[in-house]
PyMOL CGO cylinders between C-alpha atoms (Angstrom):
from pymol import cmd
from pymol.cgo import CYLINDER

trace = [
    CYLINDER, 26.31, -28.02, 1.41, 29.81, -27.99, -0.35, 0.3, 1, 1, 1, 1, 1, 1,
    CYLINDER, 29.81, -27.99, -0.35, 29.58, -27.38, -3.70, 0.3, 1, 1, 1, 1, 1, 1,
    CYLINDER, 29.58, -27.38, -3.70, 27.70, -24.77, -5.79, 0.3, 1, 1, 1, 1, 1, 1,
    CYLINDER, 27.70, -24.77, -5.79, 28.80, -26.55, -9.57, 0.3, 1, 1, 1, 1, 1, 1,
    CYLINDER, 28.80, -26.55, -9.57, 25.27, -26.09, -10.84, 0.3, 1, 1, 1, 1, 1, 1,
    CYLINDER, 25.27, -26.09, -10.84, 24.12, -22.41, -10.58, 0.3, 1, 1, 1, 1, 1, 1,
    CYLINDER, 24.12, -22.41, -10.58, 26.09, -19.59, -8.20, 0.3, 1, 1, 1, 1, 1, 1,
    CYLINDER, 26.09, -19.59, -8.20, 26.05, -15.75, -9.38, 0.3, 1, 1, 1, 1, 1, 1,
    CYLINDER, 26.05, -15.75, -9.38, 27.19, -14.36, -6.08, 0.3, 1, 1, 1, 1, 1, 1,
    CYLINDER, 27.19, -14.36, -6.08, 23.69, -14.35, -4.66, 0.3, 1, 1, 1, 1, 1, 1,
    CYLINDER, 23.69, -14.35, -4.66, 22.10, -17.05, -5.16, 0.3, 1, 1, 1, 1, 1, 1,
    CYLINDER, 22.10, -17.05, -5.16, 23.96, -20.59, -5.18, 0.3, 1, 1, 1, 1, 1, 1,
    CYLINDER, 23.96, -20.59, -5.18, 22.31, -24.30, -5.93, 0.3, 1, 1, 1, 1, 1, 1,
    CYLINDER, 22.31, -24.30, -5.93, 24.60, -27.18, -5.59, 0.3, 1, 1, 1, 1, 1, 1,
    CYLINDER, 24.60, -27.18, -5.59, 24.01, -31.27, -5.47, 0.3, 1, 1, 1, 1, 1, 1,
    CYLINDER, 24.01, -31.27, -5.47, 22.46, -30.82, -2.07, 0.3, 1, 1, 1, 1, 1, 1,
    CYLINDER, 22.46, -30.82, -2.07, 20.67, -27.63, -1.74, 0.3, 1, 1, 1, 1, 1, 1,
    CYLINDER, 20.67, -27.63, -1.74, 20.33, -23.88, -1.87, 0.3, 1, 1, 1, 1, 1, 1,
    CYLINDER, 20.33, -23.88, -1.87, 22.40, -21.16, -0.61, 0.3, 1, 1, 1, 1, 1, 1,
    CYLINDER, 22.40, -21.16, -0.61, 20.72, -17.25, -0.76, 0.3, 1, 1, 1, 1, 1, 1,
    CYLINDER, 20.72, -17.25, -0.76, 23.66, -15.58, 0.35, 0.3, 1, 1, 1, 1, 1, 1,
    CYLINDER, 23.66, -15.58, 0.35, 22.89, -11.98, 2.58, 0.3, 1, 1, 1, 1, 1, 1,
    CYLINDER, 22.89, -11.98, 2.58, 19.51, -13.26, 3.70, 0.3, 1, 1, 1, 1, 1, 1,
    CYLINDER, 19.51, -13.26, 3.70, 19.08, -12.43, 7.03, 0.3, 1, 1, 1, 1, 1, 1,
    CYLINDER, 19.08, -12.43, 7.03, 19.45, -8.50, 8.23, 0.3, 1, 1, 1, 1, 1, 1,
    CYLINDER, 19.45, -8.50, 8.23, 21.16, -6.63, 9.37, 0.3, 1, 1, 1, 1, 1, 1,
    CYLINDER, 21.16, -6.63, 9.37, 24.01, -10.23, 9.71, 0.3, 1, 1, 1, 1, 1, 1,
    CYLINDER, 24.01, -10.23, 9.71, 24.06, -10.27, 6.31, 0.3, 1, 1, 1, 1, 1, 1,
    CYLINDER, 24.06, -10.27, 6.31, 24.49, -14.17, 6.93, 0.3, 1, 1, 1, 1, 1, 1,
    CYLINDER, 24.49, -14.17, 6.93, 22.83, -16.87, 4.18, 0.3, 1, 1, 1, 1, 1, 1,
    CYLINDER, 22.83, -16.87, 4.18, 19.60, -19.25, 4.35, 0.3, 1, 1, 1, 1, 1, 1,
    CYLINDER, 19.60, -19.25, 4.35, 20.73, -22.67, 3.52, 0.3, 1, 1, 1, 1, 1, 1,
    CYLINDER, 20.73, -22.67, 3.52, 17.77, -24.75, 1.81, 0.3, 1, 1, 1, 1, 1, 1,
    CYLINDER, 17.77, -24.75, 1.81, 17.89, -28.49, 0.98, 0.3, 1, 1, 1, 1, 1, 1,
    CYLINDER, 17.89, -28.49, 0.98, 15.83, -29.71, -1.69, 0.3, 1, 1, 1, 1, 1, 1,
    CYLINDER, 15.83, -29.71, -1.69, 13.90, -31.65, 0.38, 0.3, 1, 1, 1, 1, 1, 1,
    CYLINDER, 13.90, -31.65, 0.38, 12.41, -29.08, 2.17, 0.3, 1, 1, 1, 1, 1, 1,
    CYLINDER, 12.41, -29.08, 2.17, 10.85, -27.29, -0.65, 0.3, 1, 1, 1, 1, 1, 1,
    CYLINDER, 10.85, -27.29, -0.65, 7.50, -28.07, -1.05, 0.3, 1, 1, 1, 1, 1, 1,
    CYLINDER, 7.50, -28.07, -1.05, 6.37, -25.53, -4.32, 0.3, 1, 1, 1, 1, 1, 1,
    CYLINDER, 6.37, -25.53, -4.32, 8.20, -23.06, -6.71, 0.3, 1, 1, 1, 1, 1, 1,
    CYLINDER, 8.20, -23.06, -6.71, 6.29, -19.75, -7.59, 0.3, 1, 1, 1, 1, 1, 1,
    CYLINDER, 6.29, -19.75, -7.59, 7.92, -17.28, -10.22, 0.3, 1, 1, 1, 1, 1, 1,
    CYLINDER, 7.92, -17.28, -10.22, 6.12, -14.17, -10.34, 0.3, 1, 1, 1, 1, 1, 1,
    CYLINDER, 6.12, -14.17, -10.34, 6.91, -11.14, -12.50, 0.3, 1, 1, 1, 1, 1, 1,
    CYLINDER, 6.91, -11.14, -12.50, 8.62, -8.60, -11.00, 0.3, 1, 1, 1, 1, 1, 1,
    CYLINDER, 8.62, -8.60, -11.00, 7.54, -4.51, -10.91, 0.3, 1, 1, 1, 1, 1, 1,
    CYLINDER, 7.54, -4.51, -10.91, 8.41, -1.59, -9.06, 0.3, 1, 1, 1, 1, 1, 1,
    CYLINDER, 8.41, -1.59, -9.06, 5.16, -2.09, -6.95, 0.3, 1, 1, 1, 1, 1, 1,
    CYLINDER, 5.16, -2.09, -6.95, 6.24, -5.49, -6.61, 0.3, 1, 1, 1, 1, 1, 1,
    CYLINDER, 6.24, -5.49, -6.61, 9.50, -5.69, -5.15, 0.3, 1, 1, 1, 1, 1, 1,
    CYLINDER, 9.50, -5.69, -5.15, 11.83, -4.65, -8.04, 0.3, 1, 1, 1, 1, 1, 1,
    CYLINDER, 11.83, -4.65, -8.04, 12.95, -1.74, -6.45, 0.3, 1, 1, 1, 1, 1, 1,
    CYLINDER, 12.95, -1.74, -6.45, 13.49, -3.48, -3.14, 0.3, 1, 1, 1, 1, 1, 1,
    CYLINDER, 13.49, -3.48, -3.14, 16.95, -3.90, -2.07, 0.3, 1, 1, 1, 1, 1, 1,
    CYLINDER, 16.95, -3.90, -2.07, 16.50, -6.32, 1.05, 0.3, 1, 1, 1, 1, 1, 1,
    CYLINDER, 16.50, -6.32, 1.05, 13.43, -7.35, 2.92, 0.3, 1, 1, 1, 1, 1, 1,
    CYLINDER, 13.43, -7.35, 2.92, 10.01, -7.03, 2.03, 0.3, 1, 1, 1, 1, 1, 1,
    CYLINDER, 10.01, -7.03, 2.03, 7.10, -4.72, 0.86, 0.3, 1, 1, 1, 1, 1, 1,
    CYLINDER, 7.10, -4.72, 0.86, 4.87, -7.89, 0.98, 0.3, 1, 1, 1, 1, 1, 1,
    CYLINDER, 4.87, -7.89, 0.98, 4.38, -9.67, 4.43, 0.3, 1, 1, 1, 1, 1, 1,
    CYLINDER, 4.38, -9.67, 4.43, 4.56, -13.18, 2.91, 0.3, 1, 1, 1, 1, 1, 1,
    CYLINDER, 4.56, -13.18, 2.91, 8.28, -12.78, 1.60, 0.3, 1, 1, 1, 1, 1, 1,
    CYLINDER, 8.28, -12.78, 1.60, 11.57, -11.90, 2.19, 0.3, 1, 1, 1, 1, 1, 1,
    CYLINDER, 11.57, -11.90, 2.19, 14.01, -11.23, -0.24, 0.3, 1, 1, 1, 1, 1, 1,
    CYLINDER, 14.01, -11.23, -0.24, 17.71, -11.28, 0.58, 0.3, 1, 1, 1, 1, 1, 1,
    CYLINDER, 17.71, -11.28, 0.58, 20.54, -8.26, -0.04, 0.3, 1, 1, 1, 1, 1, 1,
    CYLINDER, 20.54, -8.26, -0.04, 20.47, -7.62, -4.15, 0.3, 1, 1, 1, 1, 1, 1,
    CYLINDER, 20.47, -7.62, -4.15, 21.58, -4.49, -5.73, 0.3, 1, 1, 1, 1, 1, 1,
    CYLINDER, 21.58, -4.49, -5.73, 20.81, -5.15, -9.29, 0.3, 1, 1, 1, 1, 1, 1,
    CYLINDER, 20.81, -5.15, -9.29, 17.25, -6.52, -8.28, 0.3, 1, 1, 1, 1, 1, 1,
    CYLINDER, 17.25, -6.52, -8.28, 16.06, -3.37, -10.31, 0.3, 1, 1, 1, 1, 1, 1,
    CYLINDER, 16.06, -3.37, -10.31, 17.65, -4.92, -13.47, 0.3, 1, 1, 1, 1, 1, 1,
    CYLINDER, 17.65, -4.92, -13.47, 15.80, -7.88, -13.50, 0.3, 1, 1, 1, 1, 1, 1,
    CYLINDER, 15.80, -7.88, -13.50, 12.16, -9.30, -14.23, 0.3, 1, 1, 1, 1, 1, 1,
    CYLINDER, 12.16, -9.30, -14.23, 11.13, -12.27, -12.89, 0.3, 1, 1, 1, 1, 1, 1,
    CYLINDER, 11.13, -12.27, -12.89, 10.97, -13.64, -8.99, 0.3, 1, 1, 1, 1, 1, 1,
    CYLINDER, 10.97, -13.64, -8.99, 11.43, -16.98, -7.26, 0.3, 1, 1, 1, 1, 1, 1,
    CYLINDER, 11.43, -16.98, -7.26, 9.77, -17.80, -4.34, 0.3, 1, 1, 1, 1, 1, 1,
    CYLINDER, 9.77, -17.80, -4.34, 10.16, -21.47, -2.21, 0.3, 1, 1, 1, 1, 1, 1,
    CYLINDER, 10.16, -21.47, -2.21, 7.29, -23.01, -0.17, 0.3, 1, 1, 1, 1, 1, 1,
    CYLINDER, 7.29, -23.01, -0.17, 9.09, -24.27, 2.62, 0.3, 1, 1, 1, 1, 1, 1,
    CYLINDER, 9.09, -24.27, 2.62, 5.85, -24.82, 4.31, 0.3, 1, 1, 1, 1, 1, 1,
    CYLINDER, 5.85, -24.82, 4.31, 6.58, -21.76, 6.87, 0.3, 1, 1, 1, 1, 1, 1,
    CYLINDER, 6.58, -21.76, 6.87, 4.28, -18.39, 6.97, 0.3, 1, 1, 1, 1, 1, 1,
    CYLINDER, 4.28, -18.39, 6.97, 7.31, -16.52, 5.14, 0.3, 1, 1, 1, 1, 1, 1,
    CYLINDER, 7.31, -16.52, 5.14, 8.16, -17.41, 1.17, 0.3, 1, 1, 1, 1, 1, 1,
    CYLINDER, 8.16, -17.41, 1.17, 12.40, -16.74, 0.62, 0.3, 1, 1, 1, 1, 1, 1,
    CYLINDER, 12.40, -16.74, 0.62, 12.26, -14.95, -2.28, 0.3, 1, 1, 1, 1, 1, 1,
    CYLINDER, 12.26, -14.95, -2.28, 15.18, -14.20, -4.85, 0.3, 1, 1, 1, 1, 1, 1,
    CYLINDER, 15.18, -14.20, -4.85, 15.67, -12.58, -8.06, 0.3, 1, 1, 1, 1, 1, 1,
    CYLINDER, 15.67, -12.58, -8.06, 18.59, -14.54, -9.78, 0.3, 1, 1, 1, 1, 1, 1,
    CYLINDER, 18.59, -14.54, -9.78, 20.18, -13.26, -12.57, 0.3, 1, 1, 1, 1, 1, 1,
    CYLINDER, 20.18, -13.26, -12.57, 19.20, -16.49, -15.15, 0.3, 1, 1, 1, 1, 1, 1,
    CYLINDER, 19.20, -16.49, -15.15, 16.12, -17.56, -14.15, 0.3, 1, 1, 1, 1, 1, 1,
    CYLINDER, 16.12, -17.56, -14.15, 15.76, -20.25, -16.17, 0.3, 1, 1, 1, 1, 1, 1,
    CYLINDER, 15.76, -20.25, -16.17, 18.78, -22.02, -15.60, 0.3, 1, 1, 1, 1, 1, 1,
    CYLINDER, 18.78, -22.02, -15.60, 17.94, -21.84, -11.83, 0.3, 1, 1, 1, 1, 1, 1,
    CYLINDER, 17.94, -21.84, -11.83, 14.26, -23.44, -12.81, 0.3, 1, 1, 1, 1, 1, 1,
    CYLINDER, 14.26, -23.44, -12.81, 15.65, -26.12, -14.65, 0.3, 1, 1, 1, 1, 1, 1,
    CYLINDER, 15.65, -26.12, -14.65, 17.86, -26.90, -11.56, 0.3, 1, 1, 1, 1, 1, 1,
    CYLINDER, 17.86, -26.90, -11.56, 15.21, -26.72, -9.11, 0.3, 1, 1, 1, 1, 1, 1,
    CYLINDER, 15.21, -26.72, -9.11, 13.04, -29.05, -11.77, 0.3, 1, 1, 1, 1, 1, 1,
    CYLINDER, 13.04, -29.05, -11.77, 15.74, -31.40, -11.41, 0.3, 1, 1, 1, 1, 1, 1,
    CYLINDER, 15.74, -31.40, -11.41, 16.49, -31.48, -7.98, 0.3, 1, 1, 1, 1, 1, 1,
    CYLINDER, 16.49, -31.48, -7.98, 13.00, -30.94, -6.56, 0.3, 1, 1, 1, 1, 1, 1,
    CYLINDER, 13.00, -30.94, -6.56, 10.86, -32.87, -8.86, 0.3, 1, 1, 1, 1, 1, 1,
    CYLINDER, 10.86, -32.87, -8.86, 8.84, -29.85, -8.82, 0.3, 1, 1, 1, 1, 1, 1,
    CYLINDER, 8.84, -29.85, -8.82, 7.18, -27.76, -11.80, 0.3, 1, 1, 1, 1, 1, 1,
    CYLINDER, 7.18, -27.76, -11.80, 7.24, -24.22, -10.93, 0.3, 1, 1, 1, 1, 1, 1,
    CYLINDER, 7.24, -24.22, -10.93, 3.72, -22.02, -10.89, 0.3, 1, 1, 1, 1, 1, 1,
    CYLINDER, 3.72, -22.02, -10.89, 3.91, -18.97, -13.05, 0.3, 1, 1, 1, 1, 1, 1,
    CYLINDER, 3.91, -18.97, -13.05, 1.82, -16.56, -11.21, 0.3, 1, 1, 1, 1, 1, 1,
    CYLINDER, 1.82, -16.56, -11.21, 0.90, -13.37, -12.30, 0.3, 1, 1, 1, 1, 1, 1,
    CYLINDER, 0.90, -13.37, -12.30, 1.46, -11.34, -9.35, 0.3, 1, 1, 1, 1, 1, 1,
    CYLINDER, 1.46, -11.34, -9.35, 2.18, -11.42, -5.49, 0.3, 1, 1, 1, 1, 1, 1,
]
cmd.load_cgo(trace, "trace")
């Protein structure tokens, strides 16, 4: 992946190709690199305190992982990617909707609203 020109706020990048969820993997601190292809469903889920809002990095629920965000407890809504693996990557970017539209786009995919985790 070269180019982020659709969607990058320092986090979370989407370009022509794919994904990038920059500080994924601890305690490397190195990015997940997605391609469109390999996404198989798009969940947004609200986000609360119980919920992941105030987690920095990792997870409090067993079936996601959320990479390195300090303003996660700013925001409301979470993204999570089937990739067809046990673990959903998980990100909180900071316009949602511009990052749905992309993956709409690029994936072909409507996302789920779901109510909770």
């Amino acid at each position: 992946m070269r180019t982020f020109e659709l969607y990058d706020d320092g986090r979370i990048a989407l370009g022509h190709d794919g994904i990038v969820l920059r500080r994924y993997y601890f305690p490397t601190f190195a990015s997940k690199v997605i391609a469109y292809p390999q996404v198989r469903a798009v969940e947004v889920r609200p986000l609360g305190f119980t919920t992941g809002k105030g987690r920095l990095w990792g997870t409090d629920h067993p079936r996601y992982w959320l990479p390195l965000d300090l303003l996660r407890w700013r925001k409301e809504r979470l993204v999570a990617l089937d990739l067809g693996g046990r673990i959903k990557p998980a990100f909180t970017p900071d316009d949602t909707d511009q990052v749905l539209q992309i993956l709409r786009e690029r994936t072909g995919l409507t996302p789920v609203e779901r109510d909770k985790l």
